[in-house]
DOMARTI-994568 format. One record per residue (C-alpha): residue number from 1; x, y, z. Coordinates in steps of 0.05 Angstrom, whole numbers, plus 32768, in hexadecimal, padded with zeros to 4 digits. Each point is the difference from the previous one (the first is absolute). Layout:
BEGIN
NUM | X | Y | Z .
...
//
This chain:
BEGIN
1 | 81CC | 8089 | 81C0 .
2 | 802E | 803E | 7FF6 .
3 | 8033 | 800C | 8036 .
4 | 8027 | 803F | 800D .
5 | 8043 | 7FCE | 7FF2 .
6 | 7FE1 | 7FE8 | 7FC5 .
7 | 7FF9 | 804A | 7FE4 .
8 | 8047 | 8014 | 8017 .
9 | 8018 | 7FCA | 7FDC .
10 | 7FDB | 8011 | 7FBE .
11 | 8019 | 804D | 8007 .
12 | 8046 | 7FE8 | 8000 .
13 | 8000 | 7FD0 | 7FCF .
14 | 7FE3 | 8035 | 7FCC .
15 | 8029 | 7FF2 | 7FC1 .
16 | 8010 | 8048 | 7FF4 .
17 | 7FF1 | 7FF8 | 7FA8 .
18 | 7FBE | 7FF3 | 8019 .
19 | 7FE7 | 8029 | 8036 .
20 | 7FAE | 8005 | 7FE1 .
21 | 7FFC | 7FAE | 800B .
22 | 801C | 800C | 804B .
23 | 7FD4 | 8039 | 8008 .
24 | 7FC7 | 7FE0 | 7FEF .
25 | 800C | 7FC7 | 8029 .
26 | 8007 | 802F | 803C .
27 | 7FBA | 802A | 7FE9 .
28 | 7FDF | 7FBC | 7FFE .
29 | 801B | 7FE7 | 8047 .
30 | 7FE4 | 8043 | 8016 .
31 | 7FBC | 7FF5 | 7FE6 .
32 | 8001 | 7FBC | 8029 .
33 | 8019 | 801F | 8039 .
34 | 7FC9 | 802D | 8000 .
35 | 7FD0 | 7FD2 | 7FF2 .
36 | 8011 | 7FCC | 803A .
37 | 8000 | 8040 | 8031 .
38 | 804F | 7FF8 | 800B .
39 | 800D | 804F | 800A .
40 | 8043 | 8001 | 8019 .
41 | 8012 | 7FC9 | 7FC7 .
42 | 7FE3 | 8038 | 7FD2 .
43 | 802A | 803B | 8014 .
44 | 803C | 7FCD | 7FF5 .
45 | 7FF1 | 7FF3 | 7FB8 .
46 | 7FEE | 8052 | 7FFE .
47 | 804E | 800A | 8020 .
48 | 8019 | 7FD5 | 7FC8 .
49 | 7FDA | 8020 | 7FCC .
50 | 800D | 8046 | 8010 .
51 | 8058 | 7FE6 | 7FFA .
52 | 7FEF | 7FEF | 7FB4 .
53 | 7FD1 | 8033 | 7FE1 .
54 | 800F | 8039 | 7FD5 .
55 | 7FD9 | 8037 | 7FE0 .
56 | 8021 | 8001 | 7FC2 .
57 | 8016 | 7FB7 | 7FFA .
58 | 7FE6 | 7FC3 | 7FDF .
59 | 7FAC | 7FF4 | 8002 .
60 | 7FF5 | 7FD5 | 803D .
61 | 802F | 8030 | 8028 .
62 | 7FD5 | 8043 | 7FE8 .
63 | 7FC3 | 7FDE | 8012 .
64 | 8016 | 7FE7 | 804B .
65 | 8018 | 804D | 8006 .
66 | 7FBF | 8011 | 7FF7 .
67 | 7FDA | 7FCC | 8025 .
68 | 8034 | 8012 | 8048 .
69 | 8020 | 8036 | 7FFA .
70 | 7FD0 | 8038 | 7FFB .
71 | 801B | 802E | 8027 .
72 | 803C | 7FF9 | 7FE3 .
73 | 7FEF | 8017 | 7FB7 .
74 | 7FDD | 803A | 800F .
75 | 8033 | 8021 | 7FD4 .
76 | 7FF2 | 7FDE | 7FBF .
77 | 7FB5 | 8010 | 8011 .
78 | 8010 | 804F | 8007 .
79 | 8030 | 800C | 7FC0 .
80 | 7FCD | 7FCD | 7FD2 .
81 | 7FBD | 8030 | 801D .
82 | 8026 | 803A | 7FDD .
83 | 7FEA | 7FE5 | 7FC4 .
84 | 7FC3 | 7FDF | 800E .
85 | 7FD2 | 8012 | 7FBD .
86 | 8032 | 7FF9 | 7FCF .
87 | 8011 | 7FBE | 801F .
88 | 7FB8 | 7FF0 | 7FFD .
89 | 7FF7 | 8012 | 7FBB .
90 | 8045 | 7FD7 | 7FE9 .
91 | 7FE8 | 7FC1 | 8028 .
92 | 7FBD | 8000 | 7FE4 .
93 | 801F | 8009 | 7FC1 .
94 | 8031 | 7FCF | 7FFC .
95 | 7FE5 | 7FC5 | 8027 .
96 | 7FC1 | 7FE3 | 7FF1 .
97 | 7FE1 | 7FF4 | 8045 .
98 | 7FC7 | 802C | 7FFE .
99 | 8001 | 8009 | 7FB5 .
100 | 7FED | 7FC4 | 7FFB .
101 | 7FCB | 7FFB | 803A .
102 | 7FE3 | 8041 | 7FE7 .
103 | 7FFF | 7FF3 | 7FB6 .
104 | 7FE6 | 7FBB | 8012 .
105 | 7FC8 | 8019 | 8029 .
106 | 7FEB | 8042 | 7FC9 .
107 | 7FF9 | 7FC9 | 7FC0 .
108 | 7FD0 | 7FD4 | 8026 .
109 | 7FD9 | 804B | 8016 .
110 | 7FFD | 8015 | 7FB9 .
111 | 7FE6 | 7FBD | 7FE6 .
112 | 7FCA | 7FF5 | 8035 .
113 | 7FE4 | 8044 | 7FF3 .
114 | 7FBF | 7FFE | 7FD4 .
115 | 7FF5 | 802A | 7FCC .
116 | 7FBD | 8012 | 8019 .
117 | 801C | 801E | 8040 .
118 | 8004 | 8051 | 7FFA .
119 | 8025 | 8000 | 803E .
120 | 803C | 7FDC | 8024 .
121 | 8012 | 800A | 804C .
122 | 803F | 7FE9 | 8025 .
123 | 8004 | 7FF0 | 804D .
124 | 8050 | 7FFB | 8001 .
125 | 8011 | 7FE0 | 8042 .
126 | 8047 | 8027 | 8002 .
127 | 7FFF | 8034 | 7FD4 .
128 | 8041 | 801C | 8012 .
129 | 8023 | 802A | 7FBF .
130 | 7FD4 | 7FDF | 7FD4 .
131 | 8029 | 7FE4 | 7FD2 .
132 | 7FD3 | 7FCB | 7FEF .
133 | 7FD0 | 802F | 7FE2 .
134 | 8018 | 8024 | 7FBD .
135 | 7FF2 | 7FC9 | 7FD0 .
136 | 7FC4 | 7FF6 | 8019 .
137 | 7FE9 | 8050 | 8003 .
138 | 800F | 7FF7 | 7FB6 .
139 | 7FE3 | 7FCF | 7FEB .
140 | 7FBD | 800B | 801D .
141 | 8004 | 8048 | 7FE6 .
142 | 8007 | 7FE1 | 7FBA .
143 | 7FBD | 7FCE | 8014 .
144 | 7FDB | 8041 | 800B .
145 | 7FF2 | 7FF2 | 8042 .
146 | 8004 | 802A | 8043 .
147 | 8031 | 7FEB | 8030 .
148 | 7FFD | 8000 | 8056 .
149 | 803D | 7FE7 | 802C .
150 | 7FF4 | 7FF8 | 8045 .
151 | 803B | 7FF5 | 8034 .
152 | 7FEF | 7FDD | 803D .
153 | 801B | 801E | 803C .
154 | 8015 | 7FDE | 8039 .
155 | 800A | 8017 | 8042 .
156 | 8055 | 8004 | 8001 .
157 | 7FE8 | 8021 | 7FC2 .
158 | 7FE5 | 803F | 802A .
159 | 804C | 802C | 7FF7 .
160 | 800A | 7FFB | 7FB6 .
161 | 7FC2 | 8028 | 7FE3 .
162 | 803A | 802A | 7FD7 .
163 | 8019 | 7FC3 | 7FE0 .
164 | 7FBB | 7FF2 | 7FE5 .
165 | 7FEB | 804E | 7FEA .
166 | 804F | 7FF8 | 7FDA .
167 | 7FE5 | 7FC0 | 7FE0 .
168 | 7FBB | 8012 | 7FEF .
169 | 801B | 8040 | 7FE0 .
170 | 8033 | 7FDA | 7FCB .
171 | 7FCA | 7FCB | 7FF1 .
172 | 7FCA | 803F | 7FF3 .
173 | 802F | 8026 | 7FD8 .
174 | 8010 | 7FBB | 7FD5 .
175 | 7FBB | 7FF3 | 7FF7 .
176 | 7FF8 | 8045 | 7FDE .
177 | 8032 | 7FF4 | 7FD2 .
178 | 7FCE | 7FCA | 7FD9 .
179 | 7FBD | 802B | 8018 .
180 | 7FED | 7FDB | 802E .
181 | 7FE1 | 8024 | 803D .
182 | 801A | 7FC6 | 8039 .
183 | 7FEA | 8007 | 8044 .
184 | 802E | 7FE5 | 8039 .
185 | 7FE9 | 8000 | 8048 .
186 | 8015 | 7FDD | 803C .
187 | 7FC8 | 7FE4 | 803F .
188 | 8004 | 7FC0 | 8033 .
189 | 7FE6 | 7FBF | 7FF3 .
190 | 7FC0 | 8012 | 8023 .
191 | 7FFA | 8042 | 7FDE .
192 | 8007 | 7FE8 | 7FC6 .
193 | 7FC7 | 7FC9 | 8008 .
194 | 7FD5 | 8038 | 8019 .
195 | 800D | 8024 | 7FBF .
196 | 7FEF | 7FBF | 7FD8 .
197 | 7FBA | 7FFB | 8022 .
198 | 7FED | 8046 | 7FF7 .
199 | 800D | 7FFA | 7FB0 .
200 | 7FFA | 7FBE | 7FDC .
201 | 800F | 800F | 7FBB .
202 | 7FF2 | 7FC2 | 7FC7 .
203 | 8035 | 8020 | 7FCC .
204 | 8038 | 7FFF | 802B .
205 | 8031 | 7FC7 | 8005 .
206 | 8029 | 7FF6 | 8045 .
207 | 8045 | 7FED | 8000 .
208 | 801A | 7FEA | 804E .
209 | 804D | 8002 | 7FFC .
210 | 802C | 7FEB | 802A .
211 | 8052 | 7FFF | 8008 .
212 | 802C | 7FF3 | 8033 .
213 | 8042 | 7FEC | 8014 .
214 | 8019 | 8018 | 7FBF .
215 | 8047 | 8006 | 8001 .
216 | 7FFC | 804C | 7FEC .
217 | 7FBE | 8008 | 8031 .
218 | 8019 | 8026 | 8041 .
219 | 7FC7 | 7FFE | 8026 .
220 | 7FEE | 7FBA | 8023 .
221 | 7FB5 | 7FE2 | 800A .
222 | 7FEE | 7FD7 | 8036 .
223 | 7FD9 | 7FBC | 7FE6 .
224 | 7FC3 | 800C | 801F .
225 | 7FFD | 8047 | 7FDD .
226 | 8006 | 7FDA | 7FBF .
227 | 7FCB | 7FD3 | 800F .
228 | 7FD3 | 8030 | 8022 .
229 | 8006 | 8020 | 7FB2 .
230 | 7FF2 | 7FC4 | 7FD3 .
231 | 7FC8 | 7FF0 | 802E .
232 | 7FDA | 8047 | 7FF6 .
233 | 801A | 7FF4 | 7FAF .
234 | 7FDA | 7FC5 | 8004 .
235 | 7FC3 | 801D | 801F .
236 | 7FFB | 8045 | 7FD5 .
237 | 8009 | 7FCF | 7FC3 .
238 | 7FBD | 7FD4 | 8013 .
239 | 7FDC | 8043 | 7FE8 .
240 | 8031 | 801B | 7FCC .
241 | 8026 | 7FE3 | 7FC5 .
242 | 804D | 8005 | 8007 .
243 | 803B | 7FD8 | 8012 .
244 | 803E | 7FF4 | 8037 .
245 | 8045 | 8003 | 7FEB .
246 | 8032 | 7FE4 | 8035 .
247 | 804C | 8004 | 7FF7 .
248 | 8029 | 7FE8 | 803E .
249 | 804A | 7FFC | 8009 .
250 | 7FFB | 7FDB | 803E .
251 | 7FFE | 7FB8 | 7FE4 .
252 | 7FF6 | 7FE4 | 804B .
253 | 7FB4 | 8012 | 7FF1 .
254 | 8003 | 7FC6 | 7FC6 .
255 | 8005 | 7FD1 | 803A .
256 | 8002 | 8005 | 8043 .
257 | 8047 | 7FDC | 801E .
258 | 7FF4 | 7FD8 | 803A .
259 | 8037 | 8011 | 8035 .
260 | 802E | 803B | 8002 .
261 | 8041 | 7FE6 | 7FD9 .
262 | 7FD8 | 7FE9 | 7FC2 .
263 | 7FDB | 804B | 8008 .
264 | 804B | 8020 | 8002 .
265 | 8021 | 7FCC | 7FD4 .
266 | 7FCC | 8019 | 7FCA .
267 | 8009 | 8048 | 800B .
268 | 8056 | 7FF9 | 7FFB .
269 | 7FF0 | 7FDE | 7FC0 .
270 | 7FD3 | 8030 | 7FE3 .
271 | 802E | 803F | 8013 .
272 | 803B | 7FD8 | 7FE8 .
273 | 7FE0 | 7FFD | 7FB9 .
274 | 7FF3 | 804B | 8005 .
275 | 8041 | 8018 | 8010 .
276 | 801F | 7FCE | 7FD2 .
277 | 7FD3 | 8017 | 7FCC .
278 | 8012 | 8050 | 8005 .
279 | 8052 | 7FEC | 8000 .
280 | 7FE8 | 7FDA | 7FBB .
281 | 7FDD | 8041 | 7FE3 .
282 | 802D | 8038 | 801A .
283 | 804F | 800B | 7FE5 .
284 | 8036 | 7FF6 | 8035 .
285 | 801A | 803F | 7FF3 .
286 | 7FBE | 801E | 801E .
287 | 8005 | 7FD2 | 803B .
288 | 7FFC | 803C | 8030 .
289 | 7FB6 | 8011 | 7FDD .
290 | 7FE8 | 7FC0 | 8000 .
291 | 8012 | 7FFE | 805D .
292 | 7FDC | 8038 | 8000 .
293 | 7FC4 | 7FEE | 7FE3 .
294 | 7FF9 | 7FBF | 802B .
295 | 800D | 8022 | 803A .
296 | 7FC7 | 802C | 7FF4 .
297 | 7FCD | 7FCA | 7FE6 .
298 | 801B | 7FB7 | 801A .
299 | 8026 | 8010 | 8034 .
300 | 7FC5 | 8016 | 802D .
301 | 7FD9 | 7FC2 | 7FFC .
302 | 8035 | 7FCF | 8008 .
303 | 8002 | 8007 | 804E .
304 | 8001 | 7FC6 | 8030 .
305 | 7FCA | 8023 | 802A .
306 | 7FDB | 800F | 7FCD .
307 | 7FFD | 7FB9 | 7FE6 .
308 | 7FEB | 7FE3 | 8041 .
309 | 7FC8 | 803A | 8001 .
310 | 7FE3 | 7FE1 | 7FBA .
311 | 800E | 7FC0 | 8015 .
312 | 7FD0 | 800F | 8045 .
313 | 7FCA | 8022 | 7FD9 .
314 | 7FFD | 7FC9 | 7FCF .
315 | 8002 | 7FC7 | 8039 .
316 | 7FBE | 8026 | 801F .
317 | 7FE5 | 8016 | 7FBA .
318 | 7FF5 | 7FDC | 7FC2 .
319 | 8010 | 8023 | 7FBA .
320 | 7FDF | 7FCD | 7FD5 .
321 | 7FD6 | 8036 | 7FF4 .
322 | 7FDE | 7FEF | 7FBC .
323 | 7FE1 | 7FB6 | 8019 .
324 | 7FEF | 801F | 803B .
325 | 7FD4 | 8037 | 7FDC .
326 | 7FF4 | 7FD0 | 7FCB .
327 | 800D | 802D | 7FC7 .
328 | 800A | 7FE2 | 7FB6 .
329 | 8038 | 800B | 7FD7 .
330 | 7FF8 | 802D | 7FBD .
331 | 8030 | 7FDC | 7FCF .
332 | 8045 | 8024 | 7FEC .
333 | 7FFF | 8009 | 7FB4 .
334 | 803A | 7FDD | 7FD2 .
335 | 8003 | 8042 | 7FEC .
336 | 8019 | 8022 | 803D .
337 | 8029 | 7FC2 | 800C .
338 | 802C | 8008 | 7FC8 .
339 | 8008 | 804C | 8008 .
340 | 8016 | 7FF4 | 8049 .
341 | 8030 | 7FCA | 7FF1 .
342 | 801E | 8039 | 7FC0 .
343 | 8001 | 802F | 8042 .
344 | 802D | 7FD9 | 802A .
345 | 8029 | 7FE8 | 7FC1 .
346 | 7FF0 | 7FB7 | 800C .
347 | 8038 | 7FD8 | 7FE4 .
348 | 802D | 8037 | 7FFB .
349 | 8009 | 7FFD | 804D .
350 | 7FF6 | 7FE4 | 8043 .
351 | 7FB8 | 8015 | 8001 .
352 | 7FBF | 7FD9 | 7FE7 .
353 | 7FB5 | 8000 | 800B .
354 | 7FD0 | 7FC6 | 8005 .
355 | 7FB8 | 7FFC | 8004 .
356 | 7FDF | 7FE3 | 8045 .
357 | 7FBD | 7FF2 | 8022 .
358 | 7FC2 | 7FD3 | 7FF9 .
359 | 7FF0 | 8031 | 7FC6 .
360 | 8039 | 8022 | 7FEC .
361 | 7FEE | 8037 | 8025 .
362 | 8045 | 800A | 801C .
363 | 804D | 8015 | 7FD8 .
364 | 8037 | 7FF7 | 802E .
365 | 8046 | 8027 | 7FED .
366 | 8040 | 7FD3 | 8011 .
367 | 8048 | 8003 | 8009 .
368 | 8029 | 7FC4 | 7FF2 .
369 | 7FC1 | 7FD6 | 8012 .
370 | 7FF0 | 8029 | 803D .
371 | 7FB7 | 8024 | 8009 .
372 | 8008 | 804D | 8008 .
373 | 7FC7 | 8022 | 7FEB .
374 | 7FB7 | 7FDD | 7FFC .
375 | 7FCB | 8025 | 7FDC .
376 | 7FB1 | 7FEB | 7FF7 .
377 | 7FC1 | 800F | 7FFB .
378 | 7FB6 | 7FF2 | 8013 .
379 | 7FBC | 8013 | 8004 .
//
């Protein structure tokens, strides 16, 4: 067992060339402490932490700013907001997080869609800017086909109808650039089944998609919203021909963890990776850029009250959503494996893809052996 002596002892003994390996030590001690209800042996470890973070420093120190010491880096969070789109843009740009989810996710679309279909129509779970959606718009334009995308909206949704009219208005005016006359339109889940029932159409293939926990994805979903959406996906698709595309950059939902510390233990490896990974594809000289950009779209979800939030929901909820429904996996193609793996330049650095599930259904992006991003898909 952990004792407030044994953590003292730990924090000065920190060899000071190393301070990530003493830092995670102390993170992981906190995790147990947490987990074994030892509160006051918690805000120890917290005490310690807080002497040996930095916001600017090495990776493990950036990331136990962030998971602490809130408050205290509300300053980073103001100056990097300035900026916000063209920080968006550059991170989407540059690192392939939801590149790769997104173009994963549009190849298995466009080869599940029949030729004999005149119409397609995408639910989008999140559609937030819609970044996801050019390639697509363009290619079914070229198909001769029409072209619906419906956003679900949630509830926390309600105060962010301009975001959507800004976003339906840039995907419109791309569509008419190739002639093609797309409508975009946004309902709830129940609305939308409503809608279904009143017009059952033969020609028109459904797409359910689904992202979260993206790294560039602001907005978070609760599980049981996600599930509450594959199930009606599941249901609309026992009368219509489509498909469900997941990508997830919460790997905790590959497999529940038992108890708390292997839950946390997971997550402090997984944001390790990603920080590690953005060092790895920014230059040093733009060190300053590359702070700002994590602050805006890591930073938020590495919080130690938001971990024990995820870790609660997913102790009363299970996320093994696809046996649950029991949906079957649509094969990836060797096709979109290779032009993933060219994506990420495989080889070239510290990321790769591999190919997972009973049927290959799902392609997992990695860092340096760690799982990032999972993408797959099902009917």
């Amino acid at each position: 067992m952990v004792t407030v002596a044994d953590v003292m002892e730990e924090s000065n003994d920190v060899i000071e060339p190393e301070p990530e390996s003493g830092l995670e030590s102390l993170l992981k001690a906190y995790a147990e402490a947490m987990s074994m209800g030892q509160i006051e042996l918690a805000k120890v470890i917290v005490k310690c932490i807080s002497e040996k973070v930095n916001p600017v420093g090495q990776t493990m120190e950036r990331i136990a700013f962030s998971m602490f010491l809130d408050n205290q880096d509300e300053y980073f969070k103001q100056e990097s907001m300035r900026n916000f789109k063209i920080a968006f843009r550059v991170f989407y740009e540059i690192f392939p997080f939801g590149r790769f989810a997104h173009f994963t996710a549009n190849s298995t679309i466009l080869e599940s869609v029949p030729a004999c279909m005149e119409s397609v129509h995408v639910v989008d779970f999140d559609l937030c800017e819609g970044i996801q959606w050019p390639h697509v718009i363009q290619a079914i334009a070229h198909m001769n086909k029409s072209l619906i995308i419906t956003s679900i909206k949630l509830d926390q949704d309600q105060d962010q109808d301009s975001q959507f009219a800004q976003t339906r208005w840039h995907l419109c005016k791309y569509a008419q650039t190739f002639g093609l006359n797309l409508k975009v339109q946004e309902m709830g889940m129940s609305e939308l089944v409503n809608k279904m029932d009143e017009r059952q159409q033969a020609n028109e293939f459904m797409v359910f998609n689904c992202m979260v926990n993206l790294p560039h994805m602001t907005k978070t979903r609760k599980t049981h919203q996600v599930f509450d959406f594959l199930k009606l996906a599941k249901v609309i698709l026992t009368e219509n021909q489509g498909i469900i595309t997941f990508g997830d950059g919460d790997e905790q939902r590959a497999g529940n963890q038992s108890d708390f510390p292997s839950f946390f233990n997971k997550n402090l490896a997984r944001y390790n990776a990603l920080y590690k990974s953005m060092e790895c594809g920014f230059p040093s000289y733009l060190n300053q850029a590359r702070i700002s950009m994590e602050t805006l779209f890591l930073a938020p979800f590495v919080s130690s009250k938001s971990w024990i939030q995820k870790w609660e929901e997913q102790s009363e909820f299970t996320s093994d959503f696809f046996n649950i429904l029991g949906l079957e996996g649509v094969k990836m193609s060797m096709e979109s494996w290779n032009e993933a793996r060219e994506l990420v330049k495989e080889g070239e650095s510290g990321y790769g893809i591999r190919v997972e599930g009973g049927n290959e259904n799902e392609m997992v992006l990695e860092w340096s052996g760690i799982p990032l991003v999972r993408v797959c898909a099902c009917v």
